[in-house]
C-alpha positions as CSV (number, residue, x, y, z in Angstrom):
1,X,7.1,26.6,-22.6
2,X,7.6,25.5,-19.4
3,X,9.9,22.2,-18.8
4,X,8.8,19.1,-17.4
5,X,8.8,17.9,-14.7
6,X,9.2,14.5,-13.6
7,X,11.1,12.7,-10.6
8,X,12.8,10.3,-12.3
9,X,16.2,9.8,-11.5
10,X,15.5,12.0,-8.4
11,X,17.5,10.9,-4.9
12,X,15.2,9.3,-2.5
13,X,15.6,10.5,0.8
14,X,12.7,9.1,2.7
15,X,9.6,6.6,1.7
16,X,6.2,7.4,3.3
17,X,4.6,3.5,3.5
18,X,0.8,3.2,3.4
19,X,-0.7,0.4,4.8
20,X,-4.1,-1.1,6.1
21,X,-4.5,-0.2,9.7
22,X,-7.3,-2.3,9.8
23,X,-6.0,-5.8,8.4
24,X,-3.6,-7.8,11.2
25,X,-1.0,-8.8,8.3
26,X,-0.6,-5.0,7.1
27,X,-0.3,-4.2,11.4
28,X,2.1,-7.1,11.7
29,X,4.2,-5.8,8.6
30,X,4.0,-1.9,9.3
31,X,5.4,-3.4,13.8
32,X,7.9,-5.6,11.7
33,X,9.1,-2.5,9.4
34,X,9.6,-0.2,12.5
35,X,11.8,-3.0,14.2
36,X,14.5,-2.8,11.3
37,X,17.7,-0.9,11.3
38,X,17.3,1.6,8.2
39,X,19.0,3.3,5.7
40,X,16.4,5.6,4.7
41,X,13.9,6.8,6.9
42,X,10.4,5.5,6.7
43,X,7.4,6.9,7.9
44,X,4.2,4.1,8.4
45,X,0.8,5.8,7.5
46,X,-2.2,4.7,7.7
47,X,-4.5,4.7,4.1
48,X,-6.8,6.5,3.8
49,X,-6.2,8.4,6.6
50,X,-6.5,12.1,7.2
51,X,-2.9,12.3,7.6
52,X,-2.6,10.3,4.1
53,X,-4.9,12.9,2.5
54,X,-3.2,15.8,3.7
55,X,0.1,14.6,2.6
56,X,-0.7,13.2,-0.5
57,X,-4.0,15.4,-2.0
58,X,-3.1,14.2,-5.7
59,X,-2.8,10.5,-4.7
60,X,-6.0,7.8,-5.4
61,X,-6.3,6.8,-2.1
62,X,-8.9,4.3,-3.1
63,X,-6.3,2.1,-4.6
64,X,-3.6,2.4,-1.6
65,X,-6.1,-0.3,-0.1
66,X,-5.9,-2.3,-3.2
67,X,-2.1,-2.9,-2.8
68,X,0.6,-1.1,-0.7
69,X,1.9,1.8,-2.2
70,X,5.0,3.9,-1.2
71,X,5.7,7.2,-1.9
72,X,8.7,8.8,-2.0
73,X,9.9,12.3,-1.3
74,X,10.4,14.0,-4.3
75,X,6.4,12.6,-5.5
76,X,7.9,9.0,-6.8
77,X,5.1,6.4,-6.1
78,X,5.5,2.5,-5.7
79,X,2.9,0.3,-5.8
80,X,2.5,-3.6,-5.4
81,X,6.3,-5.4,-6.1
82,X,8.5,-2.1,-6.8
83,X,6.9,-0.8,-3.6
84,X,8.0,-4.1,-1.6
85,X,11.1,-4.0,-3.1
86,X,11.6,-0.6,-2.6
87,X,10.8,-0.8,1.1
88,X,13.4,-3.8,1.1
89,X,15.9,-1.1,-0.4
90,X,15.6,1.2,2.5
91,X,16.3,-2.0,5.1
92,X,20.1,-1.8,6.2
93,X,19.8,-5.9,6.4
94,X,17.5,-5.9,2.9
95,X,19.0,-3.5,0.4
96,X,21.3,-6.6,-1.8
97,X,17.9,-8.5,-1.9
98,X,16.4,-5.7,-3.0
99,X,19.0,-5.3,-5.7
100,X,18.4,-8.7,-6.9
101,X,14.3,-8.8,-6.8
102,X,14.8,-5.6,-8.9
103,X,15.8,-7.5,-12.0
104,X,13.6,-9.0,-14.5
105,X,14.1,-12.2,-13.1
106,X,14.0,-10.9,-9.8
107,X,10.9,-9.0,-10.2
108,X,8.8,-12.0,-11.2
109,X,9.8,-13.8,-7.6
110,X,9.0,-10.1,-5.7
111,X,6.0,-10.1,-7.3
112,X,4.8,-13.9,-6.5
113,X,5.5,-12.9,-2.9
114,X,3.4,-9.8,-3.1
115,X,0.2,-12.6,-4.4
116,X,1.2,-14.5,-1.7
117,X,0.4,-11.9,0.8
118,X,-2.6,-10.8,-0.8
119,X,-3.5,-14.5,-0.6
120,X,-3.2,-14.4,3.5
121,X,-5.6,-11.6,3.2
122,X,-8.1,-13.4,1.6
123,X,-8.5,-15.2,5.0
124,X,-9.3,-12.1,6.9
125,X,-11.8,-9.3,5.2
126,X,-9.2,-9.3,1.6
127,X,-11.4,-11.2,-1.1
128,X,-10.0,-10.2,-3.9
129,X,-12.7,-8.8,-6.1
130,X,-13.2,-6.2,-3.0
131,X,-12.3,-5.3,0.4
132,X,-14.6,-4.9,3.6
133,X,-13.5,-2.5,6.8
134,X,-14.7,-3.2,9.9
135,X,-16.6,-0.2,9.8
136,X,-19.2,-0.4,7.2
137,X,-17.2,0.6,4.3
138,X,-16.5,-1.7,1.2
139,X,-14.2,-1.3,-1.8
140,X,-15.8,-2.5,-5.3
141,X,-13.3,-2.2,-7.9
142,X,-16.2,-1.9,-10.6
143,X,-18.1,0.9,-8.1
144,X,-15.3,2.5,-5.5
145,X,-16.5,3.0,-2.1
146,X,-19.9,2.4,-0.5
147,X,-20.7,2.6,2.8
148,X,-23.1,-1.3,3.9
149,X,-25.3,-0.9,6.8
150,X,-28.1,-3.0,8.1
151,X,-31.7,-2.0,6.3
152,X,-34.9,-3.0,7.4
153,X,-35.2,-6.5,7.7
154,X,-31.8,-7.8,8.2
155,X,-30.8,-7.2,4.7
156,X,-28.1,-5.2,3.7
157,X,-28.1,-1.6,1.8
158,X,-26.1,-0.3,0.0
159,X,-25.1,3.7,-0.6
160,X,-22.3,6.0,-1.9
């Protein structure tokens, strides 16, 4: 038998961040991001994108819209608060603060920031049961991704 594999415990060399190209906050996070000094290399890609997909086949890429996720090198994936904190980590000015949000107590504060940034959303396309691009496409938790365009009348359709 084979052993198993697994990647915990495994050095992390580099984080690949995935973020919203479409939503200003994500933009304005991602600009932010590549302005800090850094400890460990980042690279900013876009979800969903074809560079996304071709890096990360085994990855839901539905759900890197839902919340940020980070992926690390050797396959370790981050999503909502350990992925903001990990970020944090790999900050040369950020790494103690990510050492304290990293505790239970800690952890609880990380992730009220990460609802309060989802909250900011919520005033552009984020509504929190799905999310809307500009291009046509909408997320349904209950459905996954269907494509609205306009239908006879003015109403909306709906496929997948």
């Amino acid at each position: 038998m084979a052993p198993a594999t697994t990647t915990a415990g495994a050095p992390v060399r580099r984080l690949a961040v995935l973020y919203d190209a479409e939503c200003p906050l994500c933009t304005a996070l991602r600009d932010w991001l590549l302005r800090q000094p850094r400890l460990v290399p980042l690279d900013l890609v876009a979800a969903g994108s074809e560079e996304a997909r071709a890096r990360f086949p085994g990855l839901d890429h539905g759900t890197t819209f839902e919340e940020i996720t980070v992926v690390g090198d050797a396959g370790q994936v981050y999503r909502g608060a350990a992925a903001w904190i990990v970020v944090l980590w790999a900050l040369r000015r950020y790494r103690s603060l990510a050492h304290r949000l990293s505790t239970p107590a800690g952890a609880v504060l990380a992730r009220g920031a990460v609802l309060a940034a989802a909250k900011v959303r919520q005033g552009g396309r984020w509504g929190g049961n799905g999310y809307r691009r500009d291009d046509g496409w909408v997320y349904e938790p209950t459905t996954g991704w269907v494509f609205v365009g306009p239908a006879c009348g003015g109403g909306a359709r709906a496929t997948r």
